[in-house]
BAFIKE-177544 format. One record per residue: residue in one letter; x, y, z of N, C-alpha, C in turn. Coordinates in pm, whole numbers, plus 32768, in hexadecimal, padded with zeros to 4 digits. Layout:
BAFIKE-177544
AXYZXYZXYZ
...
//
This chain:
BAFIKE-177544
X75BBCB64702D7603CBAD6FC675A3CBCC6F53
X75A3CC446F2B7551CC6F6EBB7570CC316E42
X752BCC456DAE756ACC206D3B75A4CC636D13
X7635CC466CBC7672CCA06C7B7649CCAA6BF1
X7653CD346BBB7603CD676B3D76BBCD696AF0
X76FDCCF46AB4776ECCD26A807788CD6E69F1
X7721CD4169B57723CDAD6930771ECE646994
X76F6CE6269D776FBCEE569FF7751CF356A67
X77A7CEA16AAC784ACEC36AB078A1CEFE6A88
X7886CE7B69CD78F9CE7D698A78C6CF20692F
X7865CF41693C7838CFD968F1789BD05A698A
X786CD02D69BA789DD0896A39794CD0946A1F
X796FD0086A237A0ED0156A347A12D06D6966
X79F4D04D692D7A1ED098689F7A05D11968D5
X79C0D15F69057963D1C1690C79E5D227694A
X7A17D1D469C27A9CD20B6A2F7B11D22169B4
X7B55D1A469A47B9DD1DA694E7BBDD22A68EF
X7B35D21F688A7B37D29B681E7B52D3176876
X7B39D31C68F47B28D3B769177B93D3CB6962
X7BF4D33C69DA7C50D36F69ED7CC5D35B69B9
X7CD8D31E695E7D59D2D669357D76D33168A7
X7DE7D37468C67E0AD3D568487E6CD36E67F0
X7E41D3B6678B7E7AD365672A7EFFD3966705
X7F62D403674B7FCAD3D467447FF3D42B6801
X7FF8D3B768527FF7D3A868DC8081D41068FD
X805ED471696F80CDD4B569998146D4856A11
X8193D4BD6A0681E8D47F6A6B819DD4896AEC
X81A8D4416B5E8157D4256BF081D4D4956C3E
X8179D4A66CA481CED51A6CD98205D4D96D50
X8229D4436D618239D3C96DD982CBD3B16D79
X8338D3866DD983A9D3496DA28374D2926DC7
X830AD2926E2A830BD2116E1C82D0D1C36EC9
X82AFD1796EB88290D1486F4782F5D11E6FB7
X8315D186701883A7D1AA7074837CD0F170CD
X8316D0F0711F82EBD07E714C8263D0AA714F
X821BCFD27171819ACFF1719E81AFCFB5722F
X8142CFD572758176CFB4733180E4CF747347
X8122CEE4738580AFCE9073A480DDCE957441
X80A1CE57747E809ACE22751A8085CD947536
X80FDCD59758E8112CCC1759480D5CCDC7640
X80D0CC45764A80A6CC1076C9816BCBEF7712
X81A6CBAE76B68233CB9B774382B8CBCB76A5
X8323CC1176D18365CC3A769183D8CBD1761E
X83FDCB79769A844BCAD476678419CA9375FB
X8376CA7E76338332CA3975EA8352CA7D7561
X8314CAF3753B82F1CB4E74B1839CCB3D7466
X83E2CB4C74E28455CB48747B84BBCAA77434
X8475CA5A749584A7C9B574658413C9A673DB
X839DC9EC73D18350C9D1736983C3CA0C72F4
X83B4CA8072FD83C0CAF672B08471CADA725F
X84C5CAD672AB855FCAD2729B855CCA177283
X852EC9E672F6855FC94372F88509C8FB726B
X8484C90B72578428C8E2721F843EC914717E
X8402C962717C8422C9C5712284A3CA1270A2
X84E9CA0871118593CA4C7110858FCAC270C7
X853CCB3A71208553CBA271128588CBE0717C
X8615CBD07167866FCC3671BB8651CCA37219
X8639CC9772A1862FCCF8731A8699CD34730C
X8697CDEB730286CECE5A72E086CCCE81736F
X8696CE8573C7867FCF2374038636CEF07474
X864BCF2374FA861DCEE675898603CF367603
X85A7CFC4760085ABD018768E854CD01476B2
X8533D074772284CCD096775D845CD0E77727
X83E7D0C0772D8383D11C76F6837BD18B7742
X8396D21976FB8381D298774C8300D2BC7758
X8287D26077518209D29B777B81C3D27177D5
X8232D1D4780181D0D17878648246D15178A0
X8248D179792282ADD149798882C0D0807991
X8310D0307958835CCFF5798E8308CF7B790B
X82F5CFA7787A82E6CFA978188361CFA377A8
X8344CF28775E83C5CF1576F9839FCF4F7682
X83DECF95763083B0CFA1758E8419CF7B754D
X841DCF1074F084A0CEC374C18442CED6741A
X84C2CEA073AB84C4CE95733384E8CE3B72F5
X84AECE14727484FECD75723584F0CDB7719F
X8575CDBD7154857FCDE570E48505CD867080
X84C5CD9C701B846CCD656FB884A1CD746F40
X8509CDB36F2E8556CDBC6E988531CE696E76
X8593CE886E258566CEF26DCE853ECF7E6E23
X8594CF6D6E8D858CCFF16F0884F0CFF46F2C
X84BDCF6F6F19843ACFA06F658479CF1F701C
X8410CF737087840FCF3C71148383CEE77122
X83AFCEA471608327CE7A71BE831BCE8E723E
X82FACEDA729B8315CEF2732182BFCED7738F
X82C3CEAC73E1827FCE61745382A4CED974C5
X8223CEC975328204CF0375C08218CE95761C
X8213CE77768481D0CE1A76F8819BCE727758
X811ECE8577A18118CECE77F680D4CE7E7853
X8144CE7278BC8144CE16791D80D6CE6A79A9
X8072CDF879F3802ACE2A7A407FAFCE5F79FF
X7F8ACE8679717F18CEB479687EBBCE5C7946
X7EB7CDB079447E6BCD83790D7DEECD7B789A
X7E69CD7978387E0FCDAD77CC7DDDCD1277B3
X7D74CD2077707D47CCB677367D73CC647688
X7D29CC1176567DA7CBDA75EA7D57CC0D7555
X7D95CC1775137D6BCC7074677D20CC247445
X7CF5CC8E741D7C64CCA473DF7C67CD0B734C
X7C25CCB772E37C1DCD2072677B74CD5B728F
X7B91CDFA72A77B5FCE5C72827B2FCEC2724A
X7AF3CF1C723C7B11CF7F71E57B57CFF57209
X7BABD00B71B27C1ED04C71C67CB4D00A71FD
X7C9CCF9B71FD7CFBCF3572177D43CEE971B5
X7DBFCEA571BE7DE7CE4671417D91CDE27128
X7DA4CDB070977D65CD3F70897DB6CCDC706E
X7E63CD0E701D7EA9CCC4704F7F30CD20700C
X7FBACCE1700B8027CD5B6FDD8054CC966F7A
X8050CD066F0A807BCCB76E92813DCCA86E74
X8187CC686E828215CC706E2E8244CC326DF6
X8277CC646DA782C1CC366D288312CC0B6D30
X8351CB7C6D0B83E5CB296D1B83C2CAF76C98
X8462CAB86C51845BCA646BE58434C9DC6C05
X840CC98D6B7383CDC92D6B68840AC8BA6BA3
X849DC8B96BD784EDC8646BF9850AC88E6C7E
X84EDC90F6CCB84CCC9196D5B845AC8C96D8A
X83DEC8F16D3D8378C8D26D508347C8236D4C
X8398C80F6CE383AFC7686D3083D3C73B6DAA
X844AC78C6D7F84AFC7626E30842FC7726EAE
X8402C8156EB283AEC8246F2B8332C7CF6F36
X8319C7826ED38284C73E6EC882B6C6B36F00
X832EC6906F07835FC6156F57837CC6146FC2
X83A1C6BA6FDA83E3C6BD70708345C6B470C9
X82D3C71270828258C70570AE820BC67D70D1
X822BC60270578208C58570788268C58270EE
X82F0C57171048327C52E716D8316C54D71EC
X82DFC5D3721682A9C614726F8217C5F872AD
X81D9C5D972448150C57E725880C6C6057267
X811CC67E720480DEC6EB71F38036C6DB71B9
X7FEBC6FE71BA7F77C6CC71607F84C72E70FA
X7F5AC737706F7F6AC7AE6FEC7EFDC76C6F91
X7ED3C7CC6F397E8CC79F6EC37EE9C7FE6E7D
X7EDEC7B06DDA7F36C7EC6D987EC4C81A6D04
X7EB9C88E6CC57E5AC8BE6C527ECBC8F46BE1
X7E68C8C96B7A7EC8C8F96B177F31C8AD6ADA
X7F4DC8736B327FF5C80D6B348068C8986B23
X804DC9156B7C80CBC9386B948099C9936C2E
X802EC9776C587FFFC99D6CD2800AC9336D58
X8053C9436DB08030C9006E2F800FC97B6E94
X7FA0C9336EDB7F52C9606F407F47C9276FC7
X7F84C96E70327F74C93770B47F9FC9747119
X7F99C98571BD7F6DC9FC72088004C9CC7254
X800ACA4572BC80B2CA527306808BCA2F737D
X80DACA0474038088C9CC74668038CA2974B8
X803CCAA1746D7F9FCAE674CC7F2DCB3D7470
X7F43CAB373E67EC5CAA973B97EA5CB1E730F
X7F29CB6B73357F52CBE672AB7F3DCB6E7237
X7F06CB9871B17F01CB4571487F59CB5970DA
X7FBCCB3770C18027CB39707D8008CAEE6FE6
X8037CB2D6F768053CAE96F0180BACB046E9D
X810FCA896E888183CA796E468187CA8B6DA9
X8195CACB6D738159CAED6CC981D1CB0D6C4E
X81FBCA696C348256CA6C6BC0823ACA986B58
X8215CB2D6B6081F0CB816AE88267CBF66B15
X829BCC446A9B8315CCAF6AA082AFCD266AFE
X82EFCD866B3C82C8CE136B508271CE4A6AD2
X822ACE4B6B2181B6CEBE6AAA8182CE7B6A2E
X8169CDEA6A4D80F2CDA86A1A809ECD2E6A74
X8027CD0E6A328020CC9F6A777FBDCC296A0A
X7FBCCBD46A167FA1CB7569E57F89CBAD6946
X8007CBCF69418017CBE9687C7FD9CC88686C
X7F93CCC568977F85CD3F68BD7FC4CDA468D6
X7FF5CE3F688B807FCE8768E27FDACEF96933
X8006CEE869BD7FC2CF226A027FF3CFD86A30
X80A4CFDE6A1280DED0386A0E80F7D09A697A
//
């Protein structure tokens, strides 16, 4: 690994902002993120994590119209956003990997008193997590997606409004 030149980052990131961040921001031409679509290894499994683990409510259960004999299901995340899962059975895919152009992980937002609750259900599960910040937990789904739980409101984060 090379050295990092820290001061000429933090010049770079000023450098971005001054130039893209208007100072009075227009409306986005997105109502919002409909779902994001990951790919599980077994369908049960994702949904006893996801619904059982978790307790984000499985919405929605068909067939994928692009891959014959393929599930694409949904688990509500709050706030009309989805999380939506593939299985595509027979192609042997191999197990995630952060890439480029890939997630590095999908961040959500629950209150501070969910976020307890799920950080116990995670101990009782025998989940492994690191937790940053003291309102960040960090830890992967059983095929390895990196998930983090972030008792911060919509559209900030650690005291920050990012929106």
């Amino acid at each position: 690994m090379t050295d990092i030149d820290l001061a000429a980052i933090k010049a770079e990131r000023a450098r971005l902002a001054a130039q893209y961040i208007p100072a009075e921001r227009p409306e986005s031409s997105a109502r919002g993120i409909h779902h994001a679509a990951l790919i599980c290894s077994d369908v049960e499994q994702t949904i006893k994590f996801y619904q059982g683990l978790l307790e984000f409510p499985l919405t929605e259960l068909f067939g994928n119209r692009d891959y014959k004999g393929s599930t694409h299901f949904f688990f509500d995340v709050g706030n009309g956003n989805l999380l939506a899962f593939f299985d595509f059975p027979g192609l042997d895919l191999g197990p995630y990997m952060e890439t480029l152009g890939n997630i590095n992980h999908i961040a959500i937002s629950v209150t501070k008193e969910k976020w307890d609750h799920l950080r116990g259900k995670l101990d009782a599960a025998g989940v492994e997590y690191q937790v940053a910040s003291g309102t960040s937990i960090y830890f992967k789904d059983p095929d390895g997606v990196r998930l983090e739980l972030l008792a911060d409101p919509l559209g900030e984060m650690y005291g920050t409004k990012v929106v």
